[in-house]
C-alpha positions as CSV (number, residue, x, y, z in Angstrom):
1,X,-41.9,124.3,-117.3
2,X,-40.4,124.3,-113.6
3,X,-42.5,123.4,-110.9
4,X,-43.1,126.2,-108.2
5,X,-43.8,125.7,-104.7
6,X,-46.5,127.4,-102.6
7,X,-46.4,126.1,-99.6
8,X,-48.2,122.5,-99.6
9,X,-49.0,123.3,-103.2
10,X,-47.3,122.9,-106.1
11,X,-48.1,123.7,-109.8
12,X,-46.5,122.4,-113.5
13,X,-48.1,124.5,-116.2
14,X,-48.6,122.2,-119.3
15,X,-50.1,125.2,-121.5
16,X,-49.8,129.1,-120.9
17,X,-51.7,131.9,-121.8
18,X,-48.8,132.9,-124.1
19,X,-48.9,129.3,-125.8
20,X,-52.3,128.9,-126.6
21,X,-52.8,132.8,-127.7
22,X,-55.1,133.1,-124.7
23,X,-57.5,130.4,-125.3
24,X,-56.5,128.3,-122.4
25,X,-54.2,127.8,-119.1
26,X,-53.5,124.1,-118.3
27,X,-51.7,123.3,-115.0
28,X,-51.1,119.6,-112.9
29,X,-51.8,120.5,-109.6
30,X,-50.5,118.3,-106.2
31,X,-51.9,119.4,-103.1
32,X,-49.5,117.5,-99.8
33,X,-51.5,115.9,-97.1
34,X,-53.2,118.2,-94.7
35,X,-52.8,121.2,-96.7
36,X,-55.2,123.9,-98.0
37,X,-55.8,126.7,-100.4
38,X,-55.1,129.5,-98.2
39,X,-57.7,132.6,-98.9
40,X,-61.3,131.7,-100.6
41,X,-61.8,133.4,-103.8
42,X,-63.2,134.2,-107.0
43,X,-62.3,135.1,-110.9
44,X,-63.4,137.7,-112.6
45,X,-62.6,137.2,-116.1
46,X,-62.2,133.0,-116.4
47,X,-63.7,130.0,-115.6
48,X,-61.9,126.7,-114.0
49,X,-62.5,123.2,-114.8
50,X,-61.0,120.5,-112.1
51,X,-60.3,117.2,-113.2
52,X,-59.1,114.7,-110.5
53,X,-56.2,112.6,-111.0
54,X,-54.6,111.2,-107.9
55,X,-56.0,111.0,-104.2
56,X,-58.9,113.4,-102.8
57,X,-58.8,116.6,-102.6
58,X,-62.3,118.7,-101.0
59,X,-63.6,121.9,-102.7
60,X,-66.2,124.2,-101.8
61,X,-67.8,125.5,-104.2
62,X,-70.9,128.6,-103.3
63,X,-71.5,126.5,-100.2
64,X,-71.5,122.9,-101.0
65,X,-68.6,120.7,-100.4
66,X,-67.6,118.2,-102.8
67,X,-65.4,115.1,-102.5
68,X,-63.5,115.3,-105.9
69,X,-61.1,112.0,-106.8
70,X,-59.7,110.6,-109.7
71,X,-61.9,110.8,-113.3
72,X,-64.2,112.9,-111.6
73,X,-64.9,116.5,-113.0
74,X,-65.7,120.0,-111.5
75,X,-66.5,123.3,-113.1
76,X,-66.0,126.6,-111.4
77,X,-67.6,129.3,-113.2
78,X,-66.4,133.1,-112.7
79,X,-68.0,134.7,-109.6
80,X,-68.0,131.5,-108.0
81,X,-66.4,131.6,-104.8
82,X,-64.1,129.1,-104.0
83,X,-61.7,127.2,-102.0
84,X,-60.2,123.5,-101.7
85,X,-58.2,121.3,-99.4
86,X,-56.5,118.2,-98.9
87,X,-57.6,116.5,-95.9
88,X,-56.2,113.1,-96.1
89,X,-53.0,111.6,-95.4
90,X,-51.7,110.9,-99.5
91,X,-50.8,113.7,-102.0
92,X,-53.6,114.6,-104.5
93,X,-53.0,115.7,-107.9
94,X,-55.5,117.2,-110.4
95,X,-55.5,119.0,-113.6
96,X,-56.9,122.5,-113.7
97,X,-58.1,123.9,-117.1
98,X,-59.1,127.6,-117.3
99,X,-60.7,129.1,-120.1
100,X,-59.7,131.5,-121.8
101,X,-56.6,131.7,-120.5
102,X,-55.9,134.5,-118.7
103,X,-54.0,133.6,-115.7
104,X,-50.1,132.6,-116.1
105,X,-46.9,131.0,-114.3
106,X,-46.3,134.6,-113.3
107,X,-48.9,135.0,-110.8
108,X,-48.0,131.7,-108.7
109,X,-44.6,132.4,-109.3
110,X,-45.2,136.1,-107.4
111,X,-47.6,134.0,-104.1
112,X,-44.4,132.0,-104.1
113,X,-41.9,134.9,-103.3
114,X,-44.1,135.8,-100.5
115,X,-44.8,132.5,-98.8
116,X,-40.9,132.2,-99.3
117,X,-39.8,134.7,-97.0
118,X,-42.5,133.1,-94.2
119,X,-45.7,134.3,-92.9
120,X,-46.7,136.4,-95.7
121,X,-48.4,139.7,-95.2
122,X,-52.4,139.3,-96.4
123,X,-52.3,142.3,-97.4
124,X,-49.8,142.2,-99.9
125,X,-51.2,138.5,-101.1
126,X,-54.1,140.2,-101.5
127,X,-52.7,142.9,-104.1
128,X,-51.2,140.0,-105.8
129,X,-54.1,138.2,-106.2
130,X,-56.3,141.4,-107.0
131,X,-53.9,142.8,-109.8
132,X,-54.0,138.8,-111.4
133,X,-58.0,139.1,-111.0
134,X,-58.5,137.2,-108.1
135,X,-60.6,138.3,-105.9
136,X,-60.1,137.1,-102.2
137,X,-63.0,136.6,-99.7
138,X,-62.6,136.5,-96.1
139,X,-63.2,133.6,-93.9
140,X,-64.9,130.1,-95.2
141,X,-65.4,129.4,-99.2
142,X,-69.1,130.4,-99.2
């Protein structure tokens, strides 16, 4: 599969939703220096599991930050709000797992269009994310 671009993100899905009849969604995940998830959120209907590969890359996680590099493991489980950045000056890459598989290509490939045409409306990143089942939270990752 293509890679797509968000911003200082970009994503190669390795398994879909569609491939795996909805057990899973496998993506590699490289996060530029200095760059950041832009709204906190949460899933309603899957859980995440982060696997470091390359660099450092932060996350909070309900509150707690947490230093996650290569080898190292975290699991995000539905309702948990979340956020991560890339504070350093290398490219970090992880793998994100979600289970079942739920969330596709289609929704990163949508945030893309957006961030494409510049500043992005929130409102309308919002909608994306909501109709995906995402749900954003404003300000800091709690």
């Amino acid at each position: 599969m293509d890679t797509i671009r968000l911003g200082g993100l970009e994503l190669r899905f390795r398994q879909t939703k569609e491939g795996t009849g909805g057990a899973l969604g496998l993506f590699e995940m490289t996060i530029q220096p200095n760059a950041r998830m832009p709204v906190p959120h949460y899933h309603e209907s899957w859980d995440e599991t982060i696997l470091g590969l390359s660099g450092v890359t932060r996350w909070t996680l309900a509150g707690r930050e947490v230093d996650l590099g290569p080898g190292e493991s975290l699991f995000i489980p539905r309702g948990a709000v979340h956020g991560f950045q890339n504070s350093t000056e290398e490219a970090a890459t992880c793998l994100c797992i979600l289970t079942p598989g739920v969330l596709g290509p289609g929704y990163f490939q949508e945030l893309a269009a957006l961030v494409a045409g510049g500043a992005p409306d929130p409102a309308r990143m919002g909608e994306v994310m909501r109709r995906h089942g995402l749900v954003p939270v404003p300000g800091p990752a709690a």
